[in-house]
C-alpha positions, 0 to 999 in steps of 0.5 A: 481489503489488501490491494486497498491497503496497500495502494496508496503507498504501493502504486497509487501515485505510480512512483514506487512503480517507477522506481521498483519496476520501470526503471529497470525496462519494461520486461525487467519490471513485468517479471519482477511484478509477476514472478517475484511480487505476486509470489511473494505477496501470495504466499505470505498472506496465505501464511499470514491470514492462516496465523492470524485466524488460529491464534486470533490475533486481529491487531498486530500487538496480539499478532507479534506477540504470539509470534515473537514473543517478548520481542513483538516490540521489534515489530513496532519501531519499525511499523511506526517509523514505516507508518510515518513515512507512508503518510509524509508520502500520501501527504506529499502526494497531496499536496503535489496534486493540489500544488500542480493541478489545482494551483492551490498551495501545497499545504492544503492538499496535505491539510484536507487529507489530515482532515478525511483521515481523521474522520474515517477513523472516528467511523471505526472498523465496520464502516472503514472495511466498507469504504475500503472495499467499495473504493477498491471497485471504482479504482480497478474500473477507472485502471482497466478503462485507462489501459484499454485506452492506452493501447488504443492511443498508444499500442504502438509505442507500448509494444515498441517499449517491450520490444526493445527492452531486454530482461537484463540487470538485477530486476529481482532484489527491487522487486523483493524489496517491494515485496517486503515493504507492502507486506506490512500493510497487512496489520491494516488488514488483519482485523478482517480475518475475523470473517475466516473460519477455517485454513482453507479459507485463510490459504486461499484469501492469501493467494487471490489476495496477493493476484488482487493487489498485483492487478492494478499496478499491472494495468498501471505499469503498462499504461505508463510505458507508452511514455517511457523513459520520459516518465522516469523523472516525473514525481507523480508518473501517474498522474503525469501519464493520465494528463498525456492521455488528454482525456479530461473526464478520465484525468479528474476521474484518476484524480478523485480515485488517486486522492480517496486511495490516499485517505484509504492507505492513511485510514487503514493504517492509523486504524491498525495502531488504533487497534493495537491501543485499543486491545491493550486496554489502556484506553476505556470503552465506548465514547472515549474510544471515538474521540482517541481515534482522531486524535492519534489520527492527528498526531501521526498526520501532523508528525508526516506532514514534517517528512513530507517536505523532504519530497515524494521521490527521496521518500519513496527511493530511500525511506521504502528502500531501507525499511523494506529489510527492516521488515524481512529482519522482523517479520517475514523471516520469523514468519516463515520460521516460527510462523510455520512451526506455530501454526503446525503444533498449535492444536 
């Protein structure tokens, strides 16, 4: 559920990847995926999972409540400005693949997206955990073939890349600063905690889930070496590195998986606020809850597919840049702080 959270605005279209790891070498970026990243990811979910199961917290008001008291609505701002432009980038996303690809006009790919959002959210909690989760299986599939098929095209080129790449500069500050942004992903992910019952099960879904997430943009990012540095200044690397390949069922293959990850990172987050909503009972129960659900869908697509238009890579370089210590300011640091203490003391 993590890694399928996460993708759309973590490495689906493989700029943040570019932008965070590649950009800095290619050992840079392996190290800061592995040493600080999956770290990272590890040991707050671990943390996360553990408080959200023992003050069954299961949406991120309950949550942030509990953890910061009356100040939860910190958290808030935040999210909702991070949701916007994580969605103005899935948008622009979108519409670059129709655009490029399809040589269809920009606005319809961020359209239809609206449109598969919205009707994934009307489907509500059990049916959005399915998708997510099923969809995680084809992605990793299509990755692992397209690694092994980079190195049997290109092992050369990648392992020349590594070879005279150097684990020189400050590769870990962009690494921490993926890190941090990605970990808000977790109020998508929340409401699954309802299947854990007890502390060793939450310590250790964190844990795997931190390896999980990481896995993919592994696979991705040594794929994409075989094409650097000329894949640095691409808007959608990824897509730019499975066309290269010149495989056409792997390229429409990619593009399938990238377009349904970008609903999946859309749905999973929209749904978190639906949640919040829903469990501060303003809104009733039953028939009304299945048409709020859309309409708040809507109005967050709506709203981001303004930002869209201010292009994939400012959004990703400077909207994920700056709201990343946003996130370690209200989130992460009370975490490892009051977090810890609360779940030690609670009985």
């Amino acid at each position: 559920m993590f890694q399928s959270v996460i993708i759309g605005g973590g490495y689906g279209t493989g700029r943040e990847i570019v932008e965070f790891f590649l950009r800095h070498g290619p050992v840079a970026g392996i190290l800061g995926m592995l040493l600080v990243t999956t770290t990272v990811w590890s040991v707050f979910l671990a943390i996360i999972f553990e408080f959200t199961r023992k003050f069954r917290a299961y949406n991120y008001r309950d949550f942030f409540r509990q953890l910061l008291g009356r100040y939860w609505f910190l958290f808030e701002i935040i999210f909702i400005i991070y949701v916007l432009i994580v969605l103005a980038v899935l948008s622009s996303a979108s519409g670059v693949v129709f655009r490029d690809d399809f040589k269809l006009p920009y606005i319809l790919g961020a359209l239809i997206m609206i449109l598969l959002v919205g009707f994934f959210t009307y489907q509500g909690s059990g049916k959005i955990e399915k998708f997510l989760s099923w969809w995680s299986f084809l992605l990793y599939a299509v990755y692992l073939v397209f690694v092994i098929l980079a190195f049997i095209k290109y092992g050369d080129r990648i392992l020349n890349a590594f070879a005279r790449s150097a684990p020189g500069g400050n590769w870990g500050v962009p690494a921490l600063k993926y890190a941090f942004y990605n970990l808000a992903n977790v109020m998508g992910v929340i409401f699954c905690i309802r299947h854990i019952e007890t502390r060793k099960e939450a310590f250790t879904a964190g844990i795997i889930a931190g390896v999980i997430g990481i896995i993919p943009a592994l696979l991705l990012f040594v794929a994409m070496t075989s094409f650097y540095p000329e894949i640095i200044s691409a808007e959608i690397p990824s897509l730019m590195a499975f066309k290269q390949m010149g495989i056409g069922f792997l390229f429409v293959s990619f593009e399938i998986i990238l377009f349904g990850t970008l609903i999946e990172t859309g749905t999973a987050l929209i749904h978190s606020f639906n949640e919040r909503v829903f469990a501060s009972g303003i809104i009733g129960e039953g028939g009304q809850k299945r048409l709020v659900r859309p309409l708040i869908a809507v109005t967050f697509l709506l709203l981001a597919l303004g930002l869209s238009f201010f292009g994939i890579i400012d959004l990703i370089a400077r909207g994920y840049g700056l709201i990343s210590w946003g996130f370690l300011l209200v989130f992460l640091l009370p975490m490892s702080t009051i977090g810890v203490y609360k779940i030690i003391k609670r009985k």
